[in-house]
DRENKE-411770 format. One record per residue: y negated, x, z of N, C-alpha, C in turn. Coordinates in steps of 0.1 Angstrom, whole numbers, plus 5000, padded with zeros to 4 digits. Each point is the difference from the previous one (the first is absolute). Example, Ala and Ser with C-alpha at 12.3 -4.5 7.8 and 13.67 -1.06 7.14 Angstrom:
# DRENKE-411770
505751325078498849915000498850095000498949964993498950095000498949925008
# end
This chain:
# DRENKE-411770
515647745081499050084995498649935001499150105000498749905004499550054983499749855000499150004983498649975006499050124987498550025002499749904982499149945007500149954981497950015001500150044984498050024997500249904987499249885006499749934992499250074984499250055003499150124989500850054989500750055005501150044990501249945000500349935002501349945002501350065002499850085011501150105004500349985012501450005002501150035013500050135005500150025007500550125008500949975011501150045001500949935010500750175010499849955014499850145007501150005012500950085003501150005010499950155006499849965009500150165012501449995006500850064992501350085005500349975019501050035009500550025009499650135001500550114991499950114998498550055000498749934997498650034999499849984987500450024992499950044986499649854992498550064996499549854992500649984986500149884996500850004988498549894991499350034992498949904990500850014988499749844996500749974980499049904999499849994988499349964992499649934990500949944998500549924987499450014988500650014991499249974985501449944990499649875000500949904994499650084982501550024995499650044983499750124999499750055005499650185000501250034997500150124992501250095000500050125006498850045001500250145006500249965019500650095002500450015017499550145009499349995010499550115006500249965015500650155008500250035007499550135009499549995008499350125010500649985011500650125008499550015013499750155005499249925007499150125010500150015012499550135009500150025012498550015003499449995010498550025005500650165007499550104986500450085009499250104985498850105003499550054989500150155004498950054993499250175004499450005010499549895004499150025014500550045011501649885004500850055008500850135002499250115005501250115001499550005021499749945006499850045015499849855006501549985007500149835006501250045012500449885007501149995009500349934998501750064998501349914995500549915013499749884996500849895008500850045011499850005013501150005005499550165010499150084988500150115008498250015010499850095004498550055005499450124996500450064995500050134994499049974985499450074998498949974984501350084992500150024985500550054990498750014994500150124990499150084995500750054987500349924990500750084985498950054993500850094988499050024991498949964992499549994997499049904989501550014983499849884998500849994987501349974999500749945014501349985003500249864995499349875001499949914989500349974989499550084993500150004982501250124999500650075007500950095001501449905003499749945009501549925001500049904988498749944997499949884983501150144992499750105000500550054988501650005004500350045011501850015005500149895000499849895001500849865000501349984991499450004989500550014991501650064996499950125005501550095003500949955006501249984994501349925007500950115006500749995013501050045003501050074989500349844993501450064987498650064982499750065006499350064990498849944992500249904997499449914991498550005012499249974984498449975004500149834994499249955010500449885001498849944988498750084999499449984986500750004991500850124993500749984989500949885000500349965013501049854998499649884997498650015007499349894997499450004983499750134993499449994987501349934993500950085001501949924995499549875001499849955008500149815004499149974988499350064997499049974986498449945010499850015015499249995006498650084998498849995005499150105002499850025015500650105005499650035015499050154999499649955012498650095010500150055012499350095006499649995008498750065005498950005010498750055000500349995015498950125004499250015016498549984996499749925014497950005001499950055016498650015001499850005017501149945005500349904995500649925015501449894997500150074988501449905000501250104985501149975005500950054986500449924999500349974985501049854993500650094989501449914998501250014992499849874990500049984988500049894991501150054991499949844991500650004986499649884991499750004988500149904999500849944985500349864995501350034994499849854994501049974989499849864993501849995002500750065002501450005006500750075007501050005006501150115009498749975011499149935009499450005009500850015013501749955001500150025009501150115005500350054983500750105003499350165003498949995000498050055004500450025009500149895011499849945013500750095007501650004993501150075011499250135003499650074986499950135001498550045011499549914997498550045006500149965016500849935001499749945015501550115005501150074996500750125000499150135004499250024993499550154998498749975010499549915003498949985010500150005012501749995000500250055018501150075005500250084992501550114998499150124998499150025009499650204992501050085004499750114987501150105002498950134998500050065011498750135001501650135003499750104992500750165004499050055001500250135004499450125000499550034985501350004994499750044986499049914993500649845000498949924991498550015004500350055014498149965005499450154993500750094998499650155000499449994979501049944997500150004981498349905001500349895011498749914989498750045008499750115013498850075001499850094982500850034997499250074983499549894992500749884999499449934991499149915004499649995016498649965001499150094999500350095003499450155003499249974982501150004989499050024989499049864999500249895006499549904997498250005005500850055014498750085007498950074991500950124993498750064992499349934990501049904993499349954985499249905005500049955015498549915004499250114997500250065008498350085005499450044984501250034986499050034991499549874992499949855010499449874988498649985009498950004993499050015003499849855005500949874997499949855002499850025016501550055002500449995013499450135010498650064997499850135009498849945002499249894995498749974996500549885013500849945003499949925004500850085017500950055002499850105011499250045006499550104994498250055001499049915004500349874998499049885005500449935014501550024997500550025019499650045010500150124994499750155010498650015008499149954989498449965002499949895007500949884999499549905012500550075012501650015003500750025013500450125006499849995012500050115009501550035003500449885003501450065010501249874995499549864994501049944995500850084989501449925003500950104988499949944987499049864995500249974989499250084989499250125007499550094988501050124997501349995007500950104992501049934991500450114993500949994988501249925004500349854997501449964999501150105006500050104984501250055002500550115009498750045007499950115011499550124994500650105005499550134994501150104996500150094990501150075007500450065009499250055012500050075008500749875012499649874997500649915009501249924998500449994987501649984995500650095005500150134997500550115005500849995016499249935009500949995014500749915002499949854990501149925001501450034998500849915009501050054996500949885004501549964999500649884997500049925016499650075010500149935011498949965005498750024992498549975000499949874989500550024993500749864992500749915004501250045007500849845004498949975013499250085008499249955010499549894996498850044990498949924994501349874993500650024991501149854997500049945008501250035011500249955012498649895010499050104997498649925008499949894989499250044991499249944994501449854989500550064991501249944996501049895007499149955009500949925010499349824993500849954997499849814997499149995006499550055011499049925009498650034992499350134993499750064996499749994986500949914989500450024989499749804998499450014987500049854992500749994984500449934996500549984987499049864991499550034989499549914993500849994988500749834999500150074981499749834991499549964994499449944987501049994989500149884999500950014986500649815001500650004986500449835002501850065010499749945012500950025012500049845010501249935003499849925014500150105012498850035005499850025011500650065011501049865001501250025012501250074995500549954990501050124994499450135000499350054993498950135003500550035015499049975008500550025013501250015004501149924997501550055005500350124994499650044984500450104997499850155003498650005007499150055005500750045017500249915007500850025010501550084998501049974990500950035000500550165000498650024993500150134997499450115005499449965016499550065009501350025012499650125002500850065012499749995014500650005011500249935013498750105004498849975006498950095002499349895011498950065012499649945008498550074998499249895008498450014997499850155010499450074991499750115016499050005006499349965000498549925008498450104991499449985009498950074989499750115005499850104988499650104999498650065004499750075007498350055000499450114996499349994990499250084992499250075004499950134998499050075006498850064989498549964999499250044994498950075007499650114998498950045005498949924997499150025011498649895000499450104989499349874990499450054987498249965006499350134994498449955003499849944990498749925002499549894992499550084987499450125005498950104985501250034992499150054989500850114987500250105006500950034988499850165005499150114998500149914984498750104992499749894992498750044994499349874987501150024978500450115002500350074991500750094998501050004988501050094999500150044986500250104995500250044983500950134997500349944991501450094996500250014978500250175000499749984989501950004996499849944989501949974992499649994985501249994992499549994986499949854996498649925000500149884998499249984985500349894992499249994992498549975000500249925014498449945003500449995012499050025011499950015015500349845002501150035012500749855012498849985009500149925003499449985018500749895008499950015014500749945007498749945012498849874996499549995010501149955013499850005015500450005010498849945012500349875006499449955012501249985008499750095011500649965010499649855006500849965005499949895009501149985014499549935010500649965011500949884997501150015012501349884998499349875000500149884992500049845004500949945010499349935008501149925012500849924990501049995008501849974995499149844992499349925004499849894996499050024985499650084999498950014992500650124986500950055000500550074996499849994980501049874999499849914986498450004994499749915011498549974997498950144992500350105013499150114996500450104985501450005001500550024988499449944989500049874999499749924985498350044994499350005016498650004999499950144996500250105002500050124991500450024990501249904993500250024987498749974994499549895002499149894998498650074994500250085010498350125002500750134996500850054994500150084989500049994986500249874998500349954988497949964997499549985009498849984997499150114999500250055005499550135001500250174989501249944994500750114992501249954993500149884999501349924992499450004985501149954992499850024984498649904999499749885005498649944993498850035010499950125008499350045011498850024989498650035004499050054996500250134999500750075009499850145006501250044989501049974996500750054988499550004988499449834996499550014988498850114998498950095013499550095000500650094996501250045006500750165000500349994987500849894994500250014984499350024991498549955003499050024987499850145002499750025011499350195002501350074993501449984999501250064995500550085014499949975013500250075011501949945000500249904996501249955007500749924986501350044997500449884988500949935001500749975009500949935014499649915012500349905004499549925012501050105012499750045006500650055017500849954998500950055008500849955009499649975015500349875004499249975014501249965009499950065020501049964998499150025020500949915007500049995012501650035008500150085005501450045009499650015015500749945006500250005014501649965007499850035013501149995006500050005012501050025013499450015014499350025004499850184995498950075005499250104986499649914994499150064988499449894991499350004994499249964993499150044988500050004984498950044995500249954989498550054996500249964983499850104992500549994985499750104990500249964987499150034993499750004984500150144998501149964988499550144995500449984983499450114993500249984984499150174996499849954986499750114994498650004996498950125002498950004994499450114997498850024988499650104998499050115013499549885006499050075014500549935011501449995012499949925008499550035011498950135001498749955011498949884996499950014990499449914991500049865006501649964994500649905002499749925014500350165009500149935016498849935003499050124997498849945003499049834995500950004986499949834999500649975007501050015004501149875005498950025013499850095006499249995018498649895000499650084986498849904999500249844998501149964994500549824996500149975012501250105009500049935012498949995007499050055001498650035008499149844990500450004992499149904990500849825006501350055001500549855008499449975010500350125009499449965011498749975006499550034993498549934999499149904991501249974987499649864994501049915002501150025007501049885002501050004984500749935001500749974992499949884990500249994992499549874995501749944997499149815003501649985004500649964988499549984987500749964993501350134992499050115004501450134999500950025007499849935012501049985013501249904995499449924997501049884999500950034988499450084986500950034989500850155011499750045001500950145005500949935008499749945010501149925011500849914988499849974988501049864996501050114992499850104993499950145000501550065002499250035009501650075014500649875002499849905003501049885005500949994985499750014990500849974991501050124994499550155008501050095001500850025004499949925016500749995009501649904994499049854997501349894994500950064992499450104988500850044988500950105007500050085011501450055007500849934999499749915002501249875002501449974987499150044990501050024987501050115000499950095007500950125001500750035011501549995002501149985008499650135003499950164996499550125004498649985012498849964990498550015008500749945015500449895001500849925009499950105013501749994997500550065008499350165010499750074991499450105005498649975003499449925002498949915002500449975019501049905002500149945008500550135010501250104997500250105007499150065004499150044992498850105004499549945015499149844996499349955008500649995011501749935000500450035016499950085007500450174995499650075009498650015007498849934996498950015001499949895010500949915004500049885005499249894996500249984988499649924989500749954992500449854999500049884989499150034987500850044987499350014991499349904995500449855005499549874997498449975007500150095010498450025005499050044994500250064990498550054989499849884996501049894994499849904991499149895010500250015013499449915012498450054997500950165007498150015007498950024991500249994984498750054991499149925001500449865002499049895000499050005013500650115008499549975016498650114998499750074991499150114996498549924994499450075007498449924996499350094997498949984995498550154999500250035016499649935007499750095009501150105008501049934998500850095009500350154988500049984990499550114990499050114998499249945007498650055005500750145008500349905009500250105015501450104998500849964989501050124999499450114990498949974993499250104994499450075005499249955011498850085012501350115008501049925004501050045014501150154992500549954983500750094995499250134995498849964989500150064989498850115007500150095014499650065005499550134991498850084993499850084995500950155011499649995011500450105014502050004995500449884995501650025000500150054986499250014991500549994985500350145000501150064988500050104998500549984983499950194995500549974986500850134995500950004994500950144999500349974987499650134995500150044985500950114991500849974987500850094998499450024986499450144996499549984987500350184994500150004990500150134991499050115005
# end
């Protein structure tokens, strides 16, 4: 096993790539009682049009076949839902879809490895009919409707829609119902079959564990499977513009959402971490809880909440968004345009730099206390082809200036947009 060790935190991460493809990350936490376990496939909502290994032909599924199989995993052959087995074990298991990856978890202070059988069982045994695929189009079907009536999740869609033209990460996870509707169990084992392959798939899990036992146990309980080489994804070329500056939608809210939105272009594979941090850096100054620009919105009574701030990217996307609650969020926007227009023409002062950067560095360390944050920490970032131990590197590598120029280069007025959901 190759051991990564970060002096910073004083953490192991010890890493083995399977025969099979399949990466195996642990973690250690000597004394911890709680145990957590993930694994994931790089395989989200985005993917519905790639070519399957082996073949030349594109495939074209539905939108929503992702989170459609997360939900059949689960279903056993001999009846049993392998959730209800796992809640028996006195475990807490999961599972979630994003753009670009599904993961299966649990996590547990005992029975971890009688966990194990069942999850590392039901993770590669699907059982799709006619009938099971037909019963659980209704019950996403209703899940489908009761998004569209949360004003959290339509405010922040609607801010999708407004940056992107043709990427799939401004549609709905769960699809539509008009696009569940054509799946069906052989459009399912496809996507398994592709995507569901070791090669494809990583496991993280955190907990007081030796390592190498872990690992054998972890091997034992995998089935005879070969790497199937890589997959190719098909995404339509995305334009650089919005789509529109603005979106609004009336729902019954107590007090109007907003969802500001800047698009942004990809970071080269090297610069990825870097650009990342430096935006946390410059939201947090710009509109974080000891910003100027909040302590404004508070006094006026515009805003009684800090944002939410948040940067997402991936292969082929990029952006940022704040969003929260306020009485006027044209208002709002219009400060935030003006702060950033106010940075970039008085600079930053560095002593706000250096507290924001010590800041985030010390949000980052305190992950470190949680076998959860962990794990799903380090899963996420690999799909991203990123070492979660890299943020802890690269924050020191951030200066004013290179600050400067991700302010001038991101926080483009031409990309910003804002979508609103109010009464």
């Amino acid at each position: 096993m190759q051991i990564i060790e970060n002096s910073k935190v004083k953490e192991k991460l010890y890493v083995e790539k399977l025969e099979n493809g399949l990466t195996v990350m642990i973690i250690p936490k000597k004394g911890i009682q709680k145990k957590y376990i993930i694994w994931g496939t790089n395989y989200g909502s985005n993917d519905s049009t790639f070519v399957v290994p082996g073949e030349t032909d594109i495939t074209e599924v539905p939108k929503g076949v992702a989170h459609f199989l997360e939900h059949k995993m689960f279903e056993q052959e001999n009846g049993k839902n392998s959730l209800d087995v796992l809640t028996a074990l006195g475990v807490n298991a999961n599972a979630y879809t994003t753009n670009n990856h599904t993961a299966y978890l649990y996590e547990c202070t005992d029975n971890f490895y009688k966990a194990l059988d069942e999850l590392m069982d039901y993770v590669q045994h699907p059982y799709f009919t006619d009938e099971n695929v037909e019963k659980e189009k209704g019950i996403i079907g209703q899940e489908i409707m009761m998004y569209d009536d949360y004003p959290d999740w339509k405010v922040y869609l609607n801010a999708l829609e407004c940056m992107y033209h043709k990427n799939p990460v401004k549609l709905d996870i769960t699809g539509t119902i008009e696009t569940i509707s054509k799946i069906d169990k052989n459009i399912l084992y496809k996507c398994y079959n592709t995507f569901y392959n070791p090669s494809n798939m990583a496991i993280v899990v955190s907990g007081d564990f030796e390592p190498e036992k872990l690992l054998e146990e972890i091997k034992k309980r995998l089935i005879d499977s070969k790497s199937n080489g890589e997959i190719k994804r098909i995404y339509e070329k995305e334009p650089k513009e919005i789509v529109k500056p603005k979106a609004e939608q009336n729902m019954e809210v107590s007090k109007p959402l907003y969802t500001i939105g800047i698009k942004d272009i990809l970071a080269e594979e090297k610069e990825k971490v870097k650009k990342h941090i430096a935006i946390e850096i410059l939201l947090n100054l710009i509109i974080g809880a000891s910003s100027e620009l909040y302590k404004n919105l508070y006094d006026i009574g515009n805003t009684y909440s800090v944002p939410s701030i948040d940067y997402e990217f991936d292969k082929n996307y990029a952006h940022i968004l704040i969003s929260g609650q306020s009485n006027n969020p044209e208002e709002l926007y219009k400060m935030f345009k003006d702060q950033v227009q106010k940075f970039i023409k008085q600079g930053i002062n560095e002593n706000d730099f250096e507290r924001t950067r010590k800041m985030i560095y010390g949000e980052y360390v305190k992950e470190y206390n949680d076998v959860t944050s962990i794990s799903r920490m380090f899963l996420s970032d690999y799909f991203k082809g990123i070492n979660s131990f890299e943020y802890l590197e690269e924050i020191n590598t951030i200066n004013l200036e290179y600050l400067k120029q991700m302010l001038k280069d991101v926080f483009d007025e031409n990309n910003m947009i804002i979508s609103i959901v109010k009464n």
